[in-house]
C-alpha positions as CSV (number, residue, x, y, z in Angstrom):
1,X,-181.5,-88.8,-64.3
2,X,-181.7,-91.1,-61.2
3,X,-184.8,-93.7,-61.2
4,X,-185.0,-95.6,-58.2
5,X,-187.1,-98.7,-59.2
6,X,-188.9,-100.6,-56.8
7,X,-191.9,-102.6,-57.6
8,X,-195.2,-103.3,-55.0
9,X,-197.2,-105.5,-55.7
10,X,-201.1,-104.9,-55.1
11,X,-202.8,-106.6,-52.3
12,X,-204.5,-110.1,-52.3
13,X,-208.4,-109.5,-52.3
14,X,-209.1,-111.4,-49.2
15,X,-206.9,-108.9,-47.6
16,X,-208.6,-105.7,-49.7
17,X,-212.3,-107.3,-48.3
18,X,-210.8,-107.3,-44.7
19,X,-209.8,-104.4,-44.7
20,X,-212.8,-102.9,-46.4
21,X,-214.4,-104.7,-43.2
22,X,-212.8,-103.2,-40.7
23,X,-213.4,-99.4,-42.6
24,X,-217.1,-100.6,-42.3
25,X,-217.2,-101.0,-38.7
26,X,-214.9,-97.8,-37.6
27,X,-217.0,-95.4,-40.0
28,X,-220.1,-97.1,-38.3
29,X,-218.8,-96.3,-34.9
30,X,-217.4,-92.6,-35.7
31,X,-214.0,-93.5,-35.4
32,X,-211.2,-92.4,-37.7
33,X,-210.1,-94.8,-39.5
34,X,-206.9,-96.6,-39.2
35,X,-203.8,-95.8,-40.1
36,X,-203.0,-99.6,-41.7
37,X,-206.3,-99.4,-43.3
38,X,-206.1,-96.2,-45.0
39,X,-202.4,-97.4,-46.4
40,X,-203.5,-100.7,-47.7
41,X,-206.5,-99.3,-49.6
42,X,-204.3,-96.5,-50.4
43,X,-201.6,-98.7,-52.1
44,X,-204.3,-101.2,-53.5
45,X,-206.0,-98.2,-55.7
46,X,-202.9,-96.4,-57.1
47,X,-202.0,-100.0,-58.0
48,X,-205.1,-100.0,-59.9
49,X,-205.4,-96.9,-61.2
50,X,-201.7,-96.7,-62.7
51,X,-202.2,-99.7,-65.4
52,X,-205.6,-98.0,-66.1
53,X,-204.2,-94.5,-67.4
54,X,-201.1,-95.8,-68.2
55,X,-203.0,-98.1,-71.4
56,X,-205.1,-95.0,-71.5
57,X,-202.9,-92.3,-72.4
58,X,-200.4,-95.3,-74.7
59,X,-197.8,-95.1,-72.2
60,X,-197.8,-99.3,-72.4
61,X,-194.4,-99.3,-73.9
62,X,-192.9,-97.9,-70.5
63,X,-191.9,-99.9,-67.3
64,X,-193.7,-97.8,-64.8
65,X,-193.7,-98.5,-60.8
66,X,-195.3,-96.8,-58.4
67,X,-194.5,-96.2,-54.7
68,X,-196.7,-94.5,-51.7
69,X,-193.8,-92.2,-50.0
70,X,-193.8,-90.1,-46.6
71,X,-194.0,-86.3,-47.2
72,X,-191.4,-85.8,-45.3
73,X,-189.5,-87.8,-49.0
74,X,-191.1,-85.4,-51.3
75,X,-190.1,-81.6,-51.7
76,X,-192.4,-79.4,-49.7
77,X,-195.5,-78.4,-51.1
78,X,-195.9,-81.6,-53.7
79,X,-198.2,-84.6,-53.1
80,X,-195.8,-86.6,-55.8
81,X,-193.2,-86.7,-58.7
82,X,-192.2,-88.6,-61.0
83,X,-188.2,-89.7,-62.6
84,X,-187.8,-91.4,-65.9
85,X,-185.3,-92.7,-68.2
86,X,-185.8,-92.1,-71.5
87,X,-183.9,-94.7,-72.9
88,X,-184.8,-97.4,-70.9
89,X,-188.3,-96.8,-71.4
90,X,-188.5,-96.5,-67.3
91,X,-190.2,-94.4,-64.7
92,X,-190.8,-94.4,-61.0
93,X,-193.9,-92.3,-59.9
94,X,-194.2,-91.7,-56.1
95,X,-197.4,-90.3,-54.3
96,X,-197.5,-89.3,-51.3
97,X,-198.6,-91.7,-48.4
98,X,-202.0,-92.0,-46.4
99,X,-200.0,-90.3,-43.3
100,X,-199.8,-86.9,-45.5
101,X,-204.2,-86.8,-45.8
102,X,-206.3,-85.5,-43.0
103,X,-209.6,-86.2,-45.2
104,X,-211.5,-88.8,-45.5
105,X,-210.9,-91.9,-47.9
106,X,-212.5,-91.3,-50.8
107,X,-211.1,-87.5,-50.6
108,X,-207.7,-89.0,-50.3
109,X,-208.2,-91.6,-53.0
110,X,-209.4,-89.2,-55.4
111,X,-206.7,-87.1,-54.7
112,X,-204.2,-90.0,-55.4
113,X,-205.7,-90.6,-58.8
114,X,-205.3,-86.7,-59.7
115,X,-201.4,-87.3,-58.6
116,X,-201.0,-90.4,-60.4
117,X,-202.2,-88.8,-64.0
118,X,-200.3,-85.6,-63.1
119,X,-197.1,-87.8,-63.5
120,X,-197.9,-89.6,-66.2
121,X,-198.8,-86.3,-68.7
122,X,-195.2,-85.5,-67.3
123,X,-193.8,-88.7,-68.3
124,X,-196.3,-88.0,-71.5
125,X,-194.2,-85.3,-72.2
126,X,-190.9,-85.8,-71.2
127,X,-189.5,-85.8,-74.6
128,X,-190.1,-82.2,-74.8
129,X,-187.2,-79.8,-74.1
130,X,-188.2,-77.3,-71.2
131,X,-186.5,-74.3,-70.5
132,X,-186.4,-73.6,-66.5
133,X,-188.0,-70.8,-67.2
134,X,-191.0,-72.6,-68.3
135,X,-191.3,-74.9,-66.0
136,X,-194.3,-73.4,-64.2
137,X,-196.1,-73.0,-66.9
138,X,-195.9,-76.6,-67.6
139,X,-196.9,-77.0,-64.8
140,X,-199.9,-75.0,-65.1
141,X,-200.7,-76.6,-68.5
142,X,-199.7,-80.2,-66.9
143,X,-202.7,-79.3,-64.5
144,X,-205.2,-78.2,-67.2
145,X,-204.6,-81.6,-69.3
146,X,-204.6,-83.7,-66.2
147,X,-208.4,-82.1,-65.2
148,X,-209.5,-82.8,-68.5
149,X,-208.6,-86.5,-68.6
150,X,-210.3,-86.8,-65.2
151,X,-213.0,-84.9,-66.3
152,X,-215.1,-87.7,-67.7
153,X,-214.5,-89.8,-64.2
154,X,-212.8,-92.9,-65.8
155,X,-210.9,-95.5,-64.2
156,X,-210.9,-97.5,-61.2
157,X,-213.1,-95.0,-59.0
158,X,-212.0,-94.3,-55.5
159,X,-215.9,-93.7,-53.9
160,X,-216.0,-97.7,-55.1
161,X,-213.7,-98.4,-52.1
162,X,-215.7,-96.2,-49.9
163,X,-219.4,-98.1,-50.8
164,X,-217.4,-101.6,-51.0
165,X,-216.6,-101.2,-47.3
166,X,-219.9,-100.6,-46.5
167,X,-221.5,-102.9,-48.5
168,X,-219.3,-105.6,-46.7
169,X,-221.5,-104.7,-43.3
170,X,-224.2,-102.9,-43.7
C-alpha cells in the first residue's frame, strides 16, 4: 500500500482572526464567502480536529497527516480516504477541499469532521482482514460507529469558527 506523506502545518492565529474578519464582513454584506477564506478555515479545523479524535479513539501511536484535496483527486462519489502502512505505524487521510462544498461554513466544516473520523475508524480497523465482498458493509458499519462517536458533539466544533467570525465584528 502507497502512503503519500505530506505534512501541513495549521495556520498562525493572527492569520485564523483575519480571516475570521473578513467571513464577518462578507456574511454581513450577503456575499458568498471567499474562496481563500473558506480553504484556510477549512485546513485550520481538520488540523484541529485530527489530533483531537486521533488521542480519542488511542490512535497516538500512528504518524497521521492530513491533506485538503480537489475532488477531481478523489474517486467519484467520496468526500475522502484514507492509506496506511501498517508497519510503519503511518497513514495519510485526505478530505476533500472547500472547492467540492456549495453550503455554508459550518455545513462544510461539520461535514469535514464526519470525514475525518470516517478515516480514522478505517485506520481503527485496518488490522482486520476484509473480504471484497464485505467491503460495503464495512462501510455501512464504518458509518454507524463514526455517527455514534460524533453523536455526543466532541471536539473542536466547527459552528465555533462560524460565531468566532462574528464575534470579531459584530
Amino acid at each position: 500500500m502507497t502512503c503519500r506523506r505530506r505534512l501541513l502545518r495549521p495556520l498562525p492565529v493572527s492569520l485564523f482572526l483575519l480571516t475570521a474578519f473578513s467571513l464577518s464582513a462578507y456574511a454581513q454584506a450577503g456575499d458568498p464567502v471567499p474562496h481563500e477564506d473558506r480553504e484556510a478555515l477549512a485546513n485550520q479545523y481538520v488540523h484541529e480536529v485530527l489530533p483531537y479524535w486521533q488521542h480519542r479513539m488511542a490512535l497516538d501511536n500512528w504518524d497521521v497527516h492530513i491533506l485538503l484535496s480537489r475532488p477531481d483527486d478523489l474517486r467519484p462519489g467520496t468526500l475522502g480516504n484514507v492509506h496506511w502502512n501498517r508497519e510503519k505505524k503511518s497513514a495519510t487521510i485526505r478530505v476533500m477541499d472547500a472547492s467540492g462544498y456549495h453550503t455554508d461554513l459550518p455545513a462544510m466544516l461539520k461535514d469535514m469532521r464526519v470525514t475525518v473520523v470516517h478515516e480514522l475508524v478505517h485506520l481503527e480497523l485496518a488490522s482486520l482482514p476484509v473480504a471484497d465482498a464485505d467491503r460495503s458493509n464495512q462501510e455501512v458499519a464504518i458509518d454507524q460507529l463514526t455517527d455514534a462517536l460524533l453523536a455526543d458533539g466532541g471536539g473542536p466544533s466547527p459552528d465555533r469558527y462560524a460565531a468566532d467570525a462574528r464575534a470579531v465584528n459584530p
